[in-house]
N, CA, C and O atoms as a printed pandas DataFrame, in Angstrom:
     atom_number atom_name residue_name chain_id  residue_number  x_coord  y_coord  z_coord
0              1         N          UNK        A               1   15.452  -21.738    0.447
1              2        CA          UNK        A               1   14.731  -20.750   -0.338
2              3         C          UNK        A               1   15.038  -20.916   -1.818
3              4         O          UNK        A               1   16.059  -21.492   -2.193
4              5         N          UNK        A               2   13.932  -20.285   -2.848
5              6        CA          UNK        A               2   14.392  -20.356   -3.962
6              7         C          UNK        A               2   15.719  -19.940   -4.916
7              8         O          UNK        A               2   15.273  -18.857   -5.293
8              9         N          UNK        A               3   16.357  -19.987   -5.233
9             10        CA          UNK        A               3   17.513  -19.012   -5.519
10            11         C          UNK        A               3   16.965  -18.321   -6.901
11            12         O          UNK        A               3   16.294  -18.905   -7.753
12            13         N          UNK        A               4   17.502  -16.604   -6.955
13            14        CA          UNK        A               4   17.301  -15.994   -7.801
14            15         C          UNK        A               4   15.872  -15.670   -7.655
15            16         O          UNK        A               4   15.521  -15.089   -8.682
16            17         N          UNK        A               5   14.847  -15.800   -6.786
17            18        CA          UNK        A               5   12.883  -15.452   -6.586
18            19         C          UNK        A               5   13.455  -13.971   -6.783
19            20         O          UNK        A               5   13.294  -13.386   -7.854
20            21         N          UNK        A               6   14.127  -13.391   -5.709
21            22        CA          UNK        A               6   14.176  -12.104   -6.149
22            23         C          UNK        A               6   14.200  -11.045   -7.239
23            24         O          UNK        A               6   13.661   -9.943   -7.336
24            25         N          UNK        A               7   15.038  -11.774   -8.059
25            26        CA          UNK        A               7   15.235  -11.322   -9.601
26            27         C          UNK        A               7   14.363  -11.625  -10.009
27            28         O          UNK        A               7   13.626  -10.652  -10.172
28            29         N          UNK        A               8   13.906  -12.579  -10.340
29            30        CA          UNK        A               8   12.825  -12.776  -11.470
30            31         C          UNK        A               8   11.620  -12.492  -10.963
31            32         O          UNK        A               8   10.691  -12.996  -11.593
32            33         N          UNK        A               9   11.144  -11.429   -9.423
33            34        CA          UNK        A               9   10.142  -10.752   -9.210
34            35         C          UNK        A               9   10.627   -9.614   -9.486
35            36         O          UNK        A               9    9.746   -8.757   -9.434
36            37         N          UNK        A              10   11.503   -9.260   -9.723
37            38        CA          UNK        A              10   11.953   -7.730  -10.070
38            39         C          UNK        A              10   11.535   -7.749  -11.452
39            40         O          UNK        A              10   10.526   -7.194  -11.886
40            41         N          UNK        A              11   12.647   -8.643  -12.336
41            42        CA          UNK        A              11   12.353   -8.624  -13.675
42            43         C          UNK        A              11   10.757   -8.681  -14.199
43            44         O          UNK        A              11   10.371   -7.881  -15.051
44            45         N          UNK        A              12    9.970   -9.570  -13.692
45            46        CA          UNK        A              12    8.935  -10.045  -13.407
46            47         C          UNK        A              12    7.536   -8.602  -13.881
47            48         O          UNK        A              12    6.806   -8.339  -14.836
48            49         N          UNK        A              13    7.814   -8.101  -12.651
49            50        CA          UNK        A              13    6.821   -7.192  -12.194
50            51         C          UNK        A              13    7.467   -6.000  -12.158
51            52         O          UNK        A              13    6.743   -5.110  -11.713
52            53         N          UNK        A              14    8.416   -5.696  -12.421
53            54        CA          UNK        A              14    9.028   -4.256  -12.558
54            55         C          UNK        A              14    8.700   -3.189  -11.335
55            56         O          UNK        A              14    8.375   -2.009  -11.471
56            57         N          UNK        A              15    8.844   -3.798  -10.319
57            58        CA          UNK        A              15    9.275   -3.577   -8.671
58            59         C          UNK        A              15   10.527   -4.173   -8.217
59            60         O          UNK        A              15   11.084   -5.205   -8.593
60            61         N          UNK        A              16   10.942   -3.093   -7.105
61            62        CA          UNK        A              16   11.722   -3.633   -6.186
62            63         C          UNK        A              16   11.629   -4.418   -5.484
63            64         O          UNK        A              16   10.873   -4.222   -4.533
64            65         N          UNK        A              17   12.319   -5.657   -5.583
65            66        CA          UNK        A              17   12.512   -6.684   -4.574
66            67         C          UNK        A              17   13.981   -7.026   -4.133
67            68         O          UNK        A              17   15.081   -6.657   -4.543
68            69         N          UNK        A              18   13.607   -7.794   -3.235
69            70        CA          UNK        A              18   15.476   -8.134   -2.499
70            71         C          UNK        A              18   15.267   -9.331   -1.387
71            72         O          UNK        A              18   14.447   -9.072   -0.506
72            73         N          UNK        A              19   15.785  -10.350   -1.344
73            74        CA          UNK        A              19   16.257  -11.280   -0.354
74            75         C          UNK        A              19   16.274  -10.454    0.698
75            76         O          UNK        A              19   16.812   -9.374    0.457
76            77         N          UNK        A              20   15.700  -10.658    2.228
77            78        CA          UNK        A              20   15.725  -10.632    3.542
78            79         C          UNK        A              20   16.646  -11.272    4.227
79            80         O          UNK        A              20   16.441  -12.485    4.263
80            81         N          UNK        A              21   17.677  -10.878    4.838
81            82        CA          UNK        A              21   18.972  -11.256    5.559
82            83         C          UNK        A              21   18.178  -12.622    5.951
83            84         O          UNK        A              21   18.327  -13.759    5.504
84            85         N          UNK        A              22   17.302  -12.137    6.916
85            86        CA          UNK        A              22   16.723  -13.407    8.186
86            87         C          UNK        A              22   15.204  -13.604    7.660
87            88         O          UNK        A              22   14.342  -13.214    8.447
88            89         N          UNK        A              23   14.723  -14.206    6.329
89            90        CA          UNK        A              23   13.161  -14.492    5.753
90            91         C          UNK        A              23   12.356  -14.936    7.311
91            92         O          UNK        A              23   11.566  -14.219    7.924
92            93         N          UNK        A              24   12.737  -16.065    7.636
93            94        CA          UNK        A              24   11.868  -16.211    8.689
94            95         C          UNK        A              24   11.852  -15.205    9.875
95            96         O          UNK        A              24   10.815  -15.326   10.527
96            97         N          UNK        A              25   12.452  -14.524   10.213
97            98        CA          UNK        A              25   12.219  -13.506   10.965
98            99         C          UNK        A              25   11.165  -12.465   10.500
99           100         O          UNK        A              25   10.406  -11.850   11.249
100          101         N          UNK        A              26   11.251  -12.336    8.822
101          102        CA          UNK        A              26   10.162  -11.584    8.199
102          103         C          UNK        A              26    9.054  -12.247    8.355
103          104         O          UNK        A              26    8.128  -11.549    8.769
104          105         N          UNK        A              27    8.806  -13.384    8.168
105          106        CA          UNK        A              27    7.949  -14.011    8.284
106          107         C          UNK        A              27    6.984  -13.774    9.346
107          108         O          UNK        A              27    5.792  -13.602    9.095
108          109         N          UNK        A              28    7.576  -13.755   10.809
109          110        CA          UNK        A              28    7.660  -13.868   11.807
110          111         C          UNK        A              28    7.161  -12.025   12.075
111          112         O          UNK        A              28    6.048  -11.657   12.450
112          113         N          UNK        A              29    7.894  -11.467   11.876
113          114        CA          UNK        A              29    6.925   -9.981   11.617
114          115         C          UNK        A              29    5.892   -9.323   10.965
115          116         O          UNK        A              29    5.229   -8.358   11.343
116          117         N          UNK        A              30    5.821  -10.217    9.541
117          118        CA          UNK        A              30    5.447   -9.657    8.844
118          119         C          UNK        A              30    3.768  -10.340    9.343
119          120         O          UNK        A              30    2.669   -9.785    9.327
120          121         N          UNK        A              31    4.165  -11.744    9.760
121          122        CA          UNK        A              31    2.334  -12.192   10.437
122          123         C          UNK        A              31    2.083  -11.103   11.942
123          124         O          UNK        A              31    0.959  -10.671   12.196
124          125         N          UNK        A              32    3.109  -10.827   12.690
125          126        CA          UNK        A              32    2.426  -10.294   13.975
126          127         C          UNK        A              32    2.104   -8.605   13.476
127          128         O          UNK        A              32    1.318   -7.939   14.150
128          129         N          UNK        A              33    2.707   -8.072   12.388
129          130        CA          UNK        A              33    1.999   -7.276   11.747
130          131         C          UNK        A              33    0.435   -7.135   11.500
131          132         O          UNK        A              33   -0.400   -6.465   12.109
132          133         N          UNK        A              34    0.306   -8.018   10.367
133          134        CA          UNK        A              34   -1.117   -8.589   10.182
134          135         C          UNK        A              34   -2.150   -9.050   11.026
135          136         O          UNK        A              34   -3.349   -9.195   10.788
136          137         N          UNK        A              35   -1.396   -9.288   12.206
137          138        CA          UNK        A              35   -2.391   -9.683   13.273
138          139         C          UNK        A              35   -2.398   -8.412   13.888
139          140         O          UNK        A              35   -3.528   -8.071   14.238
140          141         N          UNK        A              36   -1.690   -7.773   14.081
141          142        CA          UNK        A              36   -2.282   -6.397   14.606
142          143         C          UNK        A              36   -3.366   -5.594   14.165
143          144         O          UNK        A              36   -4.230   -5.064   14.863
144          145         N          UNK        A              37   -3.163   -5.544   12.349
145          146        CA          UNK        A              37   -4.047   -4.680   11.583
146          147         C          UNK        A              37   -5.161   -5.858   11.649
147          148         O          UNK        A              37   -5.687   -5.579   10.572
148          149         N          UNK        A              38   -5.720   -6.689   11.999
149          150        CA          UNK        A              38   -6.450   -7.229   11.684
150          151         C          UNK        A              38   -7.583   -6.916   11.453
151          152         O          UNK        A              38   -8.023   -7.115   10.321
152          153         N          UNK        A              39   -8.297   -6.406   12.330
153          154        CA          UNK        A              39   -9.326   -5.684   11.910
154          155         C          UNK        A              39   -9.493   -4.305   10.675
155          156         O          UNK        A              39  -10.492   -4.122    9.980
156          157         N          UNK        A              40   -8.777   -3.828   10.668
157          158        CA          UNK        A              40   -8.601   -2.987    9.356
158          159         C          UNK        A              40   -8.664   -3.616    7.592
159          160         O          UNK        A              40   -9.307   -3.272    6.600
160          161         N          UNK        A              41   -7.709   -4.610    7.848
161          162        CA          UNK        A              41   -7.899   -5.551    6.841
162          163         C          UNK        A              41   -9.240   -6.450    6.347
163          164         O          UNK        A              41   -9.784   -6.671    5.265
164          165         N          UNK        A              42   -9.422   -6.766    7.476
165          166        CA          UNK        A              42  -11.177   -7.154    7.611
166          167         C          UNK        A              42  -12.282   -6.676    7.315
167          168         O          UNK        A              42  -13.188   -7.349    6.823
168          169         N          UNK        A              43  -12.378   -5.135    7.639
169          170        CA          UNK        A              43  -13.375   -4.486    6.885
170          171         C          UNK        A              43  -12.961   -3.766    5.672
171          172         O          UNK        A              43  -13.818   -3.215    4.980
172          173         N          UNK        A              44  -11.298   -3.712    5.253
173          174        CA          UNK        A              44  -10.782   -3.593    3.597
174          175         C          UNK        A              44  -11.614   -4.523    3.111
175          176         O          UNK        A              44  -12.531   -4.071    2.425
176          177         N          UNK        A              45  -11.560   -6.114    3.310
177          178        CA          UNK        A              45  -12.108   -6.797    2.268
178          179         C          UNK        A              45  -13.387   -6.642    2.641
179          180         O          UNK        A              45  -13.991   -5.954    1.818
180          181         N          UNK        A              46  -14.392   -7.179    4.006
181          182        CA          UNK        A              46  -15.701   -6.779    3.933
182          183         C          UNK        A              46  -16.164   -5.677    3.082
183          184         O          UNK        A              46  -17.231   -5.885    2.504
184          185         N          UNK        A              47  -15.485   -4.349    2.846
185          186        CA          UNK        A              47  -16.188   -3.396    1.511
186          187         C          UNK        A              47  -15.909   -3.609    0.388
187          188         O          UNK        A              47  -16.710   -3.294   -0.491
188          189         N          UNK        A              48  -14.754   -4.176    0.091
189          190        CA          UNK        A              48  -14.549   -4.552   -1.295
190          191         C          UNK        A              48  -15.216   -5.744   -1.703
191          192         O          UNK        A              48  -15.267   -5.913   -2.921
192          193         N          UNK        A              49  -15.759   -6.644   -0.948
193          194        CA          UNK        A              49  -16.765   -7.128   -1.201
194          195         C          UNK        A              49  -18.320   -6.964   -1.481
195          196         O          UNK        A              49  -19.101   -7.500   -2.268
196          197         N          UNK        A              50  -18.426   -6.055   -0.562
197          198        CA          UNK        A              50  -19.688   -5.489   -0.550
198          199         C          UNK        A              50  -19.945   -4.768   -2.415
199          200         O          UNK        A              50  -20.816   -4.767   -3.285
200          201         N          UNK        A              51  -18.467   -4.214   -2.179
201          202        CA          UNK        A              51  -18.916   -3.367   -3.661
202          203         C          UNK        A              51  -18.728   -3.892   -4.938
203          204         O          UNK        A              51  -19.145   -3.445   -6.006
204          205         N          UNK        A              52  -18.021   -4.943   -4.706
205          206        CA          UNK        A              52  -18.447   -6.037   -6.034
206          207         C          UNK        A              52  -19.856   -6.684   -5.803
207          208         O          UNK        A              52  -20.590   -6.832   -6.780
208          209         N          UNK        A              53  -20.156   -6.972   -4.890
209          210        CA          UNK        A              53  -21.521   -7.202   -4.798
210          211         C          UNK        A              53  -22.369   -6.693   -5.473
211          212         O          UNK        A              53  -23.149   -7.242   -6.250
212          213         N          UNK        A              54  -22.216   -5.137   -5.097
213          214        CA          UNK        A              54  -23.608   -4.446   -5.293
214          215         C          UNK        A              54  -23.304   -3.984   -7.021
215          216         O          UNK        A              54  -24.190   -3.778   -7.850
216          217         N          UNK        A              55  -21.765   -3.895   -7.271
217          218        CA          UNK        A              55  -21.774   -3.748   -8.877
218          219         C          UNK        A              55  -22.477   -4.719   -9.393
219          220         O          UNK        A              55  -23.324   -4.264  -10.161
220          221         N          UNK        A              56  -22.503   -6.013   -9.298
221          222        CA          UNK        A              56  -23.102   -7.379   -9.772
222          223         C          UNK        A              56  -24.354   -7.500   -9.975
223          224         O          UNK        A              56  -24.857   -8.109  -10.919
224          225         N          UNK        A              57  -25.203   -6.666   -8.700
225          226        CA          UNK        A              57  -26.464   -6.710   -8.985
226          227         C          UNK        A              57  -26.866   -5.327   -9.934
227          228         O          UNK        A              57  -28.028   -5.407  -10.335
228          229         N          UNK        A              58  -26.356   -4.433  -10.252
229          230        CA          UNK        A              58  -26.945   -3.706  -10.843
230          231         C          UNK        A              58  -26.502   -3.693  -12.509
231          232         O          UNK        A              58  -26.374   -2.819  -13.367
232          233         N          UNK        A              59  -26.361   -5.047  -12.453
233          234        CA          UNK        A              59  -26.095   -5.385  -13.944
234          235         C          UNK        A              59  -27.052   -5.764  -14.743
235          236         O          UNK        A              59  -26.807   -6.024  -15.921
């Protein structure tokens, strides 16, 4: 892993961040997460698409 990513996303972006004991285990959750919400996420971006869309055309 990178050394110090943490800090300099803290410093960075002025959020909390922190190294994960076990990253690939996050990893590893953090996708079977995402595959759960999947569909939720899917129609997040399907409307946020839609509505840049339709801003675009009424320009």
């Amino acid at each position: 892993l990178l050394q110090g990513l943490d800090v300099r996303l803290r410093e960075e972006t002025q959020m909390p961040a922190h190294r994960a004991e076990s990253p690939l285990t996050c990893v590893a959750v953090g996708s079977g997460r995402s595959l759960e919400e999947f569909e939720a996420i899917h129609r997040s971006n399907k409307n946020k698409q839609r509505n840049h869309n339709s801003r675009r055309r009424t320009r």
